[in-house]
MMTF fields as JSON, N, C-alpha, C and O atoms, coordinates in Angstrom:
{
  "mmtfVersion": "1.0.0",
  "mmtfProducer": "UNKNOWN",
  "numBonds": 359,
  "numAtoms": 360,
  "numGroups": 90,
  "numChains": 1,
  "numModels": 1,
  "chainsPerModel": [1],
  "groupsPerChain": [90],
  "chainIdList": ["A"],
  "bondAtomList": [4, 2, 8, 6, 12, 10, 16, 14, 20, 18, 24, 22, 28, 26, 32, 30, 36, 34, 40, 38, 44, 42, 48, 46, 52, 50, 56, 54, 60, 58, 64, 62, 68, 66, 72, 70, 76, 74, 80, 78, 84, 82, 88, 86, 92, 90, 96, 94, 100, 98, 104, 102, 108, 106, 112, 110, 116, 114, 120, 118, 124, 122, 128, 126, 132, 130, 136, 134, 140, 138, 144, 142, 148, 146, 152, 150, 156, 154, 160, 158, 164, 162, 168, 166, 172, 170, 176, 174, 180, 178, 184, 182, 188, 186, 192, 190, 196, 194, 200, 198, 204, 202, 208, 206, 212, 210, 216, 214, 220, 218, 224, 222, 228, 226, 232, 230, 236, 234, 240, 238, 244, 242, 248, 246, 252, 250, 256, 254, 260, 258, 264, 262, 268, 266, 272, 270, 276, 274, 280, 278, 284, 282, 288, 286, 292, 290, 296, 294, 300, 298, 304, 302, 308, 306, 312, 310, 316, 314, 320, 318, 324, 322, 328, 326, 332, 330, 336, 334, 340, 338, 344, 342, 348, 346, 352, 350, 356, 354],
  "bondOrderList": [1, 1, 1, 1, 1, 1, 1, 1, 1, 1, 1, 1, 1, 1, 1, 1, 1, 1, 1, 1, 1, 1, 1, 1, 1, 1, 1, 1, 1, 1, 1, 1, 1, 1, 1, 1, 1, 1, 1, 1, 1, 1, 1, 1, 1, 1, 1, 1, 1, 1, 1, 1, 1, 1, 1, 1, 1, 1, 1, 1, 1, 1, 1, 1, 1, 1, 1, 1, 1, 1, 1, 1, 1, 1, 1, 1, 1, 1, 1, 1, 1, 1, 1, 1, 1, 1, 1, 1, 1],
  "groupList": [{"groupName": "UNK", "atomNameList": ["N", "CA", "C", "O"], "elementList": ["N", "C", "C", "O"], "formalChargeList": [0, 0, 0, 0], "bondAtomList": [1, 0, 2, 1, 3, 2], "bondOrderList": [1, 1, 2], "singleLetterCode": "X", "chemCompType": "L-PEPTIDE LINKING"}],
  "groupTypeList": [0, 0, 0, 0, 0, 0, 0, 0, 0, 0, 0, 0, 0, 0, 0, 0, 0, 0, 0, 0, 0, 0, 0, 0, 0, 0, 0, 0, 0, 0, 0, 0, 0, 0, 0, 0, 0, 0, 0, 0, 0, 0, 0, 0, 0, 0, 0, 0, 0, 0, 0, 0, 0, 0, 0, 0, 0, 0, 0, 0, 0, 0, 0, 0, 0, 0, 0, 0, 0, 0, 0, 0, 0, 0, 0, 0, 0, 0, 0, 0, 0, 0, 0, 0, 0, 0, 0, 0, 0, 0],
  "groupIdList": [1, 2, 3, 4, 5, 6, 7, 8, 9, 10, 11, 12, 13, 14, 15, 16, 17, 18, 19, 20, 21, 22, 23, 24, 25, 26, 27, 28, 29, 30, 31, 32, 33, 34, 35, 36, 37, 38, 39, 40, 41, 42, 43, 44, 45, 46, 47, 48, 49, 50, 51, 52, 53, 54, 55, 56, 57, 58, 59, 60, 61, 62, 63, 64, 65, 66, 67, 68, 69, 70, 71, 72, 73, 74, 75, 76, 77, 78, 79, 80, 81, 82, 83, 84, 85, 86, 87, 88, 89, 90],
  "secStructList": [7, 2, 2, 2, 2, 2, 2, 2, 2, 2, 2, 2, 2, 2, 2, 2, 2, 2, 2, 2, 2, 2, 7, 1, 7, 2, 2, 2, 2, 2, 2, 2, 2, 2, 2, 2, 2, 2, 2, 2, 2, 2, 2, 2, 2, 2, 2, 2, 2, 2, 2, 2, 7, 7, 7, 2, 2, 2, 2, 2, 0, 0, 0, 0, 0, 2, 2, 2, 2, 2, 2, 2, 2, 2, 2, 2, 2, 2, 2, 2, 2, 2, 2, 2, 2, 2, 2, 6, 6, 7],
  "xCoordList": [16.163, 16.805, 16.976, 16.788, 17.229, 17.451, 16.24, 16.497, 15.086, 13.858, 13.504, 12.993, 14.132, 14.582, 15.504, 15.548, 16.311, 17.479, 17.206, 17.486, 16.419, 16.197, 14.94, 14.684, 14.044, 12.633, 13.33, 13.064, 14.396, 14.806, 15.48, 15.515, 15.978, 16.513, 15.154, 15.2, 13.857, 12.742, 11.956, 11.415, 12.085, 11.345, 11.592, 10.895, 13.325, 13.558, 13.231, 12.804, 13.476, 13.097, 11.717, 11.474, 10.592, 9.403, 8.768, 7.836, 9.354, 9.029, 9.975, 9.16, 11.081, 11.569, 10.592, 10.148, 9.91, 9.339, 7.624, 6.801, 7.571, 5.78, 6.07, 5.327, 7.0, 7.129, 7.563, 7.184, 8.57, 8.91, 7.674, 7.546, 6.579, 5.359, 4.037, 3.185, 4.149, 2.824, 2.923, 2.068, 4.39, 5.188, 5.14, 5.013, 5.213, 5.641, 5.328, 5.781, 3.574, 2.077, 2.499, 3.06, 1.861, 1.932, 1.497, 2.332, 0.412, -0.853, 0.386, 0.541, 0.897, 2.167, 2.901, 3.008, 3.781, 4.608, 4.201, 4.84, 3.084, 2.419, 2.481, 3.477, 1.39, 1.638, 2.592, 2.464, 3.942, 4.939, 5.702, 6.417, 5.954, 5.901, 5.577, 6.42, 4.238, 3.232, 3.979, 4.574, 3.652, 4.324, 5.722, 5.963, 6.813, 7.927, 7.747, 7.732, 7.411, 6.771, 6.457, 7.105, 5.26, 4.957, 6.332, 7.192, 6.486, 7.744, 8.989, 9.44, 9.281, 10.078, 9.431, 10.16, 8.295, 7.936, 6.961, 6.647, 6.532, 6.84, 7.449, 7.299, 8.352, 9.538, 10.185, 10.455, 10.41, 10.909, 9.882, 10.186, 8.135, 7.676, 7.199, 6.6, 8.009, 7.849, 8.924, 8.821, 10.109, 11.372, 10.961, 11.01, 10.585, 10.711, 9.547, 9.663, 8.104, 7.264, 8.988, 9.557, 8.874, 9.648, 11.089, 11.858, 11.398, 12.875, 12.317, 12.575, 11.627, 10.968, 9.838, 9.003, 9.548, 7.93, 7.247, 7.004, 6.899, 5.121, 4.583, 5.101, 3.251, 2.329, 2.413, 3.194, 1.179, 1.732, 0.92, 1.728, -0.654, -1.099, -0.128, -0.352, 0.798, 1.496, 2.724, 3.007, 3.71, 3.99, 3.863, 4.711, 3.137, 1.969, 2.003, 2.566, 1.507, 1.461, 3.024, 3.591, 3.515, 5.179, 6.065, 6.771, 5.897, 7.253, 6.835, 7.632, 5.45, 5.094, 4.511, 5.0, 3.287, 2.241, 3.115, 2.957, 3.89, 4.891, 5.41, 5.561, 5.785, 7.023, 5.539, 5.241, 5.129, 3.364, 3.244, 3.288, 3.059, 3.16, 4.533, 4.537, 5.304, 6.606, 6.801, 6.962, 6.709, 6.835, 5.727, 5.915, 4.432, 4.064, 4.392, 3.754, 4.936, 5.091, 6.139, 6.248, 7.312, 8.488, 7.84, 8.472, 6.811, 6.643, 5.879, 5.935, 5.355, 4.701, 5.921, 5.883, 6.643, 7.859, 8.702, 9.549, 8.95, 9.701, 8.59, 9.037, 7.701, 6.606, 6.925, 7.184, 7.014, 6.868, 8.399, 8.389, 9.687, 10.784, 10.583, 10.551, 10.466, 10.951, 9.896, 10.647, 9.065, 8.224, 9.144, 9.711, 9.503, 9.699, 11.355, 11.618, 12.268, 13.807, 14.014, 14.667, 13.187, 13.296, 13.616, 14.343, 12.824, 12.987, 14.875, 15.646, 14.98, 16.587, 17.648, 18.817, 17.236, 18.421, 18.527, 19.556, 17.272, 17.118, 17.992, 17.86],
  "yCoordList": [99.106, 97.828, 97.029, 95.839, 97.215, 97.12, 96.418, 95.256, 96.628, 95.795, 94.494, 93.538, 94.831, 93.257, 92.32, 91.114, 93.147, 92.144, 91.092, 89.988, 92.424, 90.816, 90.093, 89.203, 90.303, 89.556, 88.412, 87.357, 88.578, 87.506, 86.405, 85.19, 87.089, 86.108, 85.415, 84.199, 86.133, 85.699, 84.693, 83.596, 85.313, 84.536, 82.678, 81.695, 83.059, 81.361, 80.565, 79.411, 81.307, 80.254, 79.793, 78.879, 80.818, 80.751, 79.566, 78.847, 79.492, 78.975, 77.776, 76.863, 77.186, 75.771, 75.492, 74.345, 76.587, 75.629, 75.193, 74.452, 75.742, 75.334, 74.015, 73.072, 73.86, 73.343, 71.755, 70.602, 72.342, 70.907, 70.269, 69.048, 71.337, 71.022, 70.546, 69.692, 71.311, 71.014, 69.872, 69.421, 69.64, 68.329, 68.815, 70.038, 68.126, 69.063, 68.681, 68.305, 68.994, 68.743, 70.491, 71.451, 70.242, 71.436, 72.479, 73.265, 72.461, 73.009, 73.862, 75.073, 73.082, 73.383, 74.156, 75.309, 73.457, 74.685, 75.997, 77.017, 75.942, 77.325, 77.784, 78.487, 77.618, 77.605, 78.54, 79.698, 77.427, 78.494, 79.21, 79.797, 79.53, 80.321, 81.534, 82.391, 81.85, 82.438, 83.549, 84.615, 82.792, 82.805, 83.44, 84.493, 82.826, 83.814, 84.552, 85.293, 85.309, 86.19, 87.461, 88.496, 86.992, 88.314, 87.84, 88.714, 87.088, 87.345, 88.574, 89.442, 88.54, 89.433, 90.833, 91.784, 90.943, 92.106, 92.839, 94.003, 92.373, 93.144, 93.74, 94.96, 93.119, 94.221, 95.072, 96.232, 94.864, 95.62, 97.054, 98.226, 96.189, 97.698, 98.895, 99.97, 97.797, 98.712, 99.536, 100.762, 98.849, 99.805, 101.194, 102.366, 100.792, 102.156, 102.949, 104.011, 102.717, 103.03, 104.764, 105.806, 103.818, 104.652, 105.315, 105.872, 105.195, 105.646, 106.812, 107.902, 106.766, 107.871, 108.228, 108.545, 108.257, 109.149, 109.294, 110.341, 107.348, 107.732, 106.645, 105.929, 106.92, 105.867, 104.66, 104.354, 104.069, 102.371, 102.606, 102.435, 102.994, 103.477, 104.185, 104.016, 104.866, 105.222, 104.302, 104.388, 103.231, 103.009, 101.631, 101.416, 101.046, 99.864, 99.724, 98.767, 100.513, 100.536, 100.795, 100.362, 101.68, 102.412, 100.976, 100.496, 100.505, 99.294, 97.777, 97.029, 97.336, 96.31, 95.873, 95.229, 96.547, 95.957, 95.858, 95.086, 96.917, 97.019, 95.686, 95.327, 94.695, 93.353, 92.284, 91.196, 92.761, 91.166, 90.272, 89.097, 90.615, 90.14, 89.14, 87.97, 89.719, 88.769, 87.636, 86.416, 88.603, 87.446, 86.202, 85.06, 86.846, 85.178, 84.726, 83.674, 84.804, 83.715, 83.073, 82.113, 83.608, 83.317, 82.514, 81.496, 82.058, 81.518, 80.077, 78.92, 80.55, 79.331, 78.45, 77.222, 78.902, 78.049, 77.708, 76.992, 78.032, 77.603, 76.266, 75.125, 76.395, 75.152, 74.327, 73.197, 74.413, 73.094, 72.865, 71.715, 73.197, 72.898, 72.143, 70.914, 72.634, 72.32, 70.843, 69.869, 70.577, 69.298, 68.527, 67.594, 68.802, 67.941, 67.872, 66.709, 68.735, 68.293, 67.598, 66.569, 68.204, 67.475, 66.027, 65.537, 65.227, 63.691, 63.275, 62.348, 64.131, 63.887, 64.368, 64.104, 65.19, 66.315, 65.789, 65.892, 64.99, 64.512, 63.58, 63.131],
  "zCoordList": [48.289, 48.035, 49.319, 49.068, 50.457, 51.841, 51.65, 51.335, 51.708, 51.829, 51.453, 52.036, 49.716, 49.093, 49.354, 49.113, 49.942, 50.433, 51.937, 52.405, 52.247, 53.494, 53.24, 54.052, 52.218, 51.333, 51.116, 51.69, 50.155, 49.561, 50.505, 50.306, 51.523, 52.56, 53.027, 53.209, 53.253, 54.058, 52.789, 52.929, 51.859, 50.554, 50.342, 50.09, 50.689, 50.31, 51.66, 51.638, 52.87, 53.947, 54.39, 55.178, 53.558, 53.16, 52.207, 52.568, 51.073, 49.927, 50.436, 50.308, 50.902, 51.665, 52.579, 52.524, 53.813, 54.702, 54.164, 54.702, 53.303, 52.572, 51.939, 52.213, 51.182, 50.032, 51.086, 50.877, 52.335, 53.199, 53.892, 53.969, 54.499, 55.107, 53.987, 54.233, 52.797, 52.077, 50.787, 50.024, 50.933, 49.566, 48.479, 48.414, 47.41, 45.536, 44.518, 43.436, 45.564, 44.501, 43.864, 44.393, 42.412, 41.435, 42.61, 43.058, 42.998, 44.349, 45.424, 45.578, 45.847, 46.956, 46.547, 46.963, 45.317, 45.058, 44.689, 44.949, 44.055, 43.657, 44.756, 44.926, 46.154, 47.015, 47.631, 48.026, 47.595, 48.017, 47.505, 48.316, 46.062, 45.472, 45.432, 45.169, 45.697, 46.286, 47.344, 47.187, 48.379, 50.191, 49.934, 50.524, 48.987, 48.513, 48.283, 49.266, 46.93, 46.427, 47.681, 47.834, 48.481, 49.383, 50.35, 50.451, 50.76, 51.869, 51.122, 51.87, 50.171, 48.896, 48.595, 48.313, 48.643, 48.298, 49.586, 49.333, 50.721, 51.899, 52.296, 52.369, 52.696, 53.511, 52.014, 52.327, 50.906, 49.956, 49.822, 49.601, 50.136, 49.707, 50.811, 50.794, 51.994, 53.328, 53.167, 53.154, 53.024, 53.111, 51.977, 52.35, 50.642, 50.336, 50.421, 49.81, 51.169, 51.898, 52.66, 52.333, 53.635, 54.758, 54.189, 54.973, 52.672, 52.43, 51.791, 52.3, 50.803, 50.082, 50.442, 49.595, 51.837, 53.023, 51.547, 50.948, 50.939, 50.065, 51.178, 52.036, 50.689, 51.198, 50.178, 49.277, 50.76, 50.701, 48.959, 48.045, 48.473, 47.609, 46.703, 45.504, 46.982, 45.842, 45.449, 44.254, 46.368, 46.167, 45.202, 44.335, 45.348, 45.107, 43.517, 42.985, 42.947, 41.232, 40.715, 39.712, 41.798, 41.145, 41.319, 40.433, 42.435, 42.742, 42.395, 41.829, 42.791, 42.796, 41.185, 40.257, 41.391, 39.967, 38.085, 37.139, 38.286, 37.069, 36.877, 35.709, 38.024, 37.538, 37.896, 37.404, 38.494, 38.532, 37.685, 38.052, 36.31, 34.941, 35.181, 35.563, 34.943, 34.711, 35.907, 35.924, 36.82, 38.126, 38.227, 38.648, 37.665, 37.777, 36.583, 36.549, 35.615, 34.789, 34.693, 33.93, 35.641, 36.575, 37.351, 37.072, 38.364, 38.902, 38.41, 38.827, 37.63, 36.738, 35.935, 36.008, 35.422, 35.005, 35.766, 35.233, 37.46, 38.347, 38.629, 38.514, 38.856, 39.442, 38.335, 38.748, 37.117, 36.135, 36.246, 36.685, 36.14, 36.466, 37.939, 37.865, 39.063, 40.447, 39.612, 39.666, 39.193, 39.653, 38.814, 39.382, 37.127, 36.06, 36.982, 37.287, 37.365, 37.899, 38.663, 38.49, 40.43, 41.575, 41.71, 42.575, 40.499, 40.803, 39.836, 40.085, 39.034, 38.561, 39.273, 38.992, 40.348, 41.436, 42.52, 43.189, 42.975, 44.211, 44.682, 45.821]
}
């Protein structure tokens, strides 16, 4: 969990600085979305890489590929929100 916890810290300052540099074309946010995403699941699948001594191959299908599915379609409905809200929040 230690891993995710600082992903998620790295994820959002990731997915703000794409999204501030590349603007909030559909393209971009996917984009950084994206760039979140691995900023979040790096260090999460390093940490338990090194908490439970597996390799990166075993951990890979066990931690990551299981939520893939959901997460992009989490990400696909964050991109059509962030585009259709942004101009009413702003």
């Amino acid at each position: 969990t230690g891993g995710y916890i600082i992903g998620y810290i790295l994820g959002a300052g990731a997915v703000g600085l794409v999204i501030k540099k590349a603007g909030r074309s559909y393209k971009a946010i996917a984009l950084a979305l994206i760039c979140g995403w691995f900023a979040v699941y790096i260090p999460g699948l390093l940490w338990i890489t090194r908490v439970l001594e597996m390799g990166f191959a075993q951990a890979l299908p066990a931690f990551v590929l299981p939520y893939l599915p959901g997460d992009i379609g989490k990400m696909l409905l964050s991109a059509w929100l962030i585009k259709r809200l942004y101009p009413i929040v702003k």
